[in-house]
C-alpha positions as CSV (number, residue, x, y, z in Angstrom):
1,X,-7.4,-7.0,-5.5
2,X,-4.5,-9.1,-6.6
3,X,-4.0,-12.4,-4.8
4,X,-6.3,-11.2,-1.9
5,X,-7.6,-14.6,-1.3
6,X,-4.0,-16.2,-1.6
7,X,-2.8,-14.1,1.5
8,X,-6.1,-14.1,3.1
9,X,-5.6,-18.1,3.4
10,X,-2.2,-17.5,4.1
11,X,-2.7,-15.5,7.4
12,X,-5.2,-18.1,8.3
13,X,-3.1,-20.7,8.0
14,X,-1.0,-18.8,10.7
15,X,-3.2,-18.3,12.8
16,X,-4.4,-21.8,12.8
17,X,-0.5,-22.4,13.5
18,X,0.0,-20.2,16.5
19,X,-3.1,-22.1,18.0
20,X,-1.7,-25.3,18.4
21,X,1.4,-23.7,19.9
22,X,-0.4,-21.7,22.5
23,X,-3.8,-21.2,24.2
24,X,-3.0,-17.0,24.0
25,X,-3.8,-16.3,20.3
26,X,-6.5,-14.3,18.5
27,X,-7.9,-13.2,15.5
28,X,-9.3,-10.1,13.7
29,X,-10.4,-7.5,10.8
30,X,-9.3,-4.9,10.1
31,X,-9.7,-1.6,7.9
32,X,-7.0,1.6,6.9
33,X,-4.8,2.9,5.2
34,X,-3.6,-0.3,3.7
35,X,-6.8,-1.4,2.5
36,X,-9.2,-4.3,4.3
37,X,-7.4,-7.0,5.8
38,X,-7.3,-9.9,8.3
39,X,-4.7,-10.4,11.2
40,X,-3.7,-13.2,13.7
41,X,-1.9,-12.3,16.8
42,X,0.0,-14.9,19.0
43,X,1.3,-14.3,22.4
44,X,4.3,-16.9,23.1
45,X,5.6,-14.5,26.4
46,X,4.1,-11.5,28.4
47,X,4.2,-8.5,26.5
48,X,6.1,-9.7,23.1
49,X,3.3,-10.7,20.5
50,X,3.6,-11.3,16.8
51,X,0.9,-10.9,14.3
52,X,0.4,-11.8,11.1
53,X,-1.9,-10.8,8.4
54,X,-2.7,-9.2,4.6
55,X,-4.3,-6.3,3.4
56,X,-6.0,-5.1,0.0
57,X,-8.0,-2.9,-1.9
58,X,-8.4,-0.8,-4.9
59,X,-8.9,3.1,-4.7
60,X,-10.0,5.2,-7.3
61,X,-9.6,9.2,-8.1
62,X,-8.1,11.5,-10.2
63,X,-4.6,12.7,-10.5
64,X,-3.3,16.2,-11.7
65,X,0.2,15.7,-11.9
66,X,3.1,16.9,-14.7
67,X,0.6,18.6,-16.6
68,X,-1.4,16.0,-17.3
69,X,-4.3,15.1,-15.6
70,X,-5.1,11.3,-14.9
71,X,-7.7,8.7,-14.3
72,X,-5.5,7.0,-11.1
73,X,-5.9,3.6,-8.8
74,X,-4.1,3.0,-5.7
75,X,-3.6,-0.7,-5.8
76,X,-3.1,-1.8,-2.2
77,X,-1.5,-5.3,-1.8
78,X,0.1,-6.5,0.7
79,X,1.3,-9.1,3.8
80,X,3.3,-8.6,6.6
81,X,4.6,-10.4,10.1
82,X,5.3,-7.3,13.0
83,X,6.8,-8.2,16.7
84,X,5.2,-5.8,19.6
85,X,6.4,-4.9,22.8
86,X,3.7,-4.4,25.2
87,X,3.9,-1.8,28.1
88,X,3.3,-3.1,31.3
89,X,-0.5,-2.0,32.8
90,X,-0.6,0.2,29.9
91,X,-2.5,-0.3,26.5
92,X,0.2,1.2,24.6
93,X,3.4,-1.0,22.5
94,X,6.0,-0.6,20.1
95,X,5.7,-2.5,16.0
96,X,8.1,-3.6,13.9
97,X,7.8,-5.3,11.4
98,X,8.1,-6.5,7.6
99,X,5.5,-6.4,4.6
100,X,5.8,-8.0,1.6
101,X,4.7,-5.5,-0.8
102,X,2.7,-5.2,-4.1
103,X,1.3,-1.6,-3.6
104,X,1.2,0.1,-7.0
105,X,0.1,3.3,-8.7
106,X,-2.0,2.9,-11.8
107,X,-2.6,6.5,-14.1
108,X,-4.1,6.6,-17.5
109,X,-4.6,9.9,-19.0
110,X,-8.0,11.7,-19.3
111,X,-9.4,13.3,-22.6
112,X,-8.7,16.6,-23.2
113,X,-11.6,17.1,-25.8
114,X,-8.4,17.4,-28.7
115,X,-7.3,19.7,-26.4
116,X,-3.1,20.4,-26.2
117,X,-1.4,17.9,-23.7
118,X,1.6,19.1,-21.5
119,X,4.0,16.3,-22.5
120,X,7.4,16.6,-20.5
121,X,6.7,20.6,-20.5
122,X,6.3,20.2,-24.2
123,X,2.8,21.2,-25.5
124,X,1.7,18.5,-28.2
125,X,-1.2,17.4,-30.0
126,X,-3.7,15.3,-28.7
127,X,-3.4,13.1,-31.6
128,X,0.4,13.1,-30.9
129,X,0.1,11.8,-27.7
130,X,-2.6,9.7,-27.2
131,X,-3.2,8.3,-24.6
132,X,-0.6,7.9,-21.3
133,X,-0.6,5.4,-19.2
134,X,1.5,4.1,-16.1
135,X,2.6,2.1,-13.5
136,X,4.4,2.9,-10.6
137,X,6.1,0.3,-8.6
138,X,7.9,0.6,-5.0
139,X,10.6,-1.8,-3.3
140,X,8.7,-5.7,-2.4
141,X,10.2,-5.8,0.8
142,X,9.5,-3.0,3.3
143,X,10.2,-1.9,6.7
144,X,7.3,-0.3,9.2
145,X,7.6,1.0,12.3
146,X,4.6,2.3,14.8
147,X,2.6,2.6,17.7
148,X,-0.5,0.8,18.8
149,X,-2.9,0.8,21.3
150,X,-4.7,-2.4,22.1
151,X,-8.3,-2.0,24.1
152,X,-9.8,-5.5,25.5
153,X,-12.6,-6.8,27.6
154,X,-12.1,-9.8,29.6
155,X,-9.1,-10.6,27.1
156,X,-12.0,-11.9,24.7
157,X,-12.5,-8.9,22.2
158,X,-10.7,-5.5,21.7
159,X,-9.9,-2.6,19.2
160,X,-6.5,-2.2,18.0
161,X,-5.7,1.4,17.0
162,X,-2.1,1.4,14.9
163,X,-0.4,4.5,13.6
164,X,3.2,4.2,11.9
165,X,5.3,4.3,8.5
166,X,5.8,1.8,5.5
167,X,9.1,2.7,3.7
168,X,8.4,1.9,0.4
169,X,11.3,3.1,-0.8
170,X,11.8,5.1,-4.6
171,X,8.8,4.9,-6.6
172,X,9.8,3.4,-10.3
173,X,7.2,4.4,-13.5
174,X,6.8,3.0,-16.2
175,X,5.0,4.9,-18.7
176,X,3.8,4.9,-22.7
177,X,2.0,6.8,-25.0
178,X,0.0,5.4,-27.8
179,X,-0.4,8.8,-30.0
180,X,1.1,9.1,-33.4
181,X,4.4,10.1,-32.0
182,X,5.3,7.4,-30.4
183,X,9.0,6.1,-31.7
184,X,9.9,8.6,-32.3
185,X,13.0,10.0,-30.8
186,X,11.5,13.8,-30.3
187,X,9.0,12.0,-28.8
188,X,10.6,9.6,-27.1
189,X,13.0,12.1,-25.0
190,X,9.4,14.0,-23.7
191,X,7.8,10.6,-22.9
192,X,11.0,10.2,-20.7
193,X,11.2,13.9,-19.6
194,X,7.7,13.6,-18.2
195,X,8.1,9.9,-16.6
196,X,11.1,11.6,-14.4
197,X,8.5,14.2,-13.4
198,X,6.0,11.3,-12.5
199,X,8.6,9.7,-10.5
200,X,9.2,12.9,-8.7
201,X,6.0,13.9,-8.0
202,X,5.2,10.9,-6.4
203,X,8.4,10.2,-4.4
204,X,5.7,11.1,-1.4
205,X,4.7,8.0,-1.4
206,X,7.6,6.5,-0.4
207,X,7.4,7.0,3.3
208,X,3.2,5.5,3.3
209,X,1.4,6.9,6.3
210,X,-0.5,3.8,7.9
211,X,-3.3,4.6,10.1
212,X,-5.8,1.4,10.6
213,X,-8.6,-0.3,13.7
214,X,-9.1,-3.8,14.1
215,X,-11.4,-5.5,15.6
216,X,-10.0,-8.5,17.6
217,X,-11.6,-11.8,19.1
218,X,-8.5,-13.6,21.2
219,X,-8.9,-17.4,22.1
């Protein structure tokens, strides 16, 4: 989890902020989509908040994609600030906000036993290929937009429930092979054939579904 602690200490620092501005401020953790992550909230007027806060974690699995089939990570990193309009007498508001984010894509090809890979479309040798591996990158600054529903008792603790959308933007891979092929322009042009691929097949990610609870203590 890159620099998890970094924003960890950076949300705190916040939070500790927002406390010597105003008595209506809380804290919490959280879990989702996004990874693990800690959150401050600060309420400077009735229903308009802001909150504060980083998330991480690493998921593993495996990817089938382009004909190849990968050993991937989904490297969540990220930190954000979000303003909220709350609805009157209702539990329901409105998020937006903006993340500063690191989330990337790591894939490195699996063993195919000497097996043929599917480089690009082009069937190769093993030994030509070697092994692929990638990176895929999104935008560092992106937009998210949601709902949330806030549950408290005696405006001490609560669950936040949030549903919305990261824009990531584009994904950009960067891939390379390590096989005896590689420089060479034949190569080369099926290295790049199957990076475009890549980037297609995971232009999904670029709208990221966030779906997370937090558990809140308010001060």
């Amino acid at each position: 989890m890159k620099s998890t602690y970094f924003k960890a200490a950076l949300a705190a620092s916040a939070i500790m902020t927002f406390g010597t501005a105003s008595a209506d401020f809380g804290v919490g953790v959280k879990a989702g989509t996004l990874g693990l992550g800690l959150e401050g909230r600060w309420n400077p007027v009735p229903m308009i908040d802001f909150r504060v806060g980083a998330n991480a974690y690493d998921y593993d699995t495996d990817e089938s994609t382009s004909g190849i089939d990968y050993d991937a990570t989904l490297e969540l990193d990220s930190y954000y600030i979000t303003g909220n309009i709350n609805f009157p007498l209702s539990p329901l508001r409105l998020t937006a906000g903006v993340f500063a984010n690191n989330n990337e894509v790591a894939l490195t090809s699996q063993d195919t036993g000497g097996q043929d890979i599917e480089l690009g479309g082009i069937p190769l040798p093993a030994d030509v290929v070697g092994t692929v591996s990638g990176r895929t990158y999104f935008e560092d600054v992106a937009p998210y937009a949601g709902i949330g529903i806030d549950f408290e008792i005696f405006d001490k603790v609560g669950l936040n429930f949030d549903v919305g959308v990261l824009w990531q933007g584009e994904p950009k891979v960067g891939l390379t092979a390590d096989g005896t092929g590689s420089g060479l322009l034949p190569f080369e042009a099926a290295l790049e054939l199957e990076r475009q691929q890549l980037e297609d097949d995971l232009s999904d990610y670029k709208a990221y579904p966030v779906v997370s609870l937090a558990f809140i203590y308010n001060f």
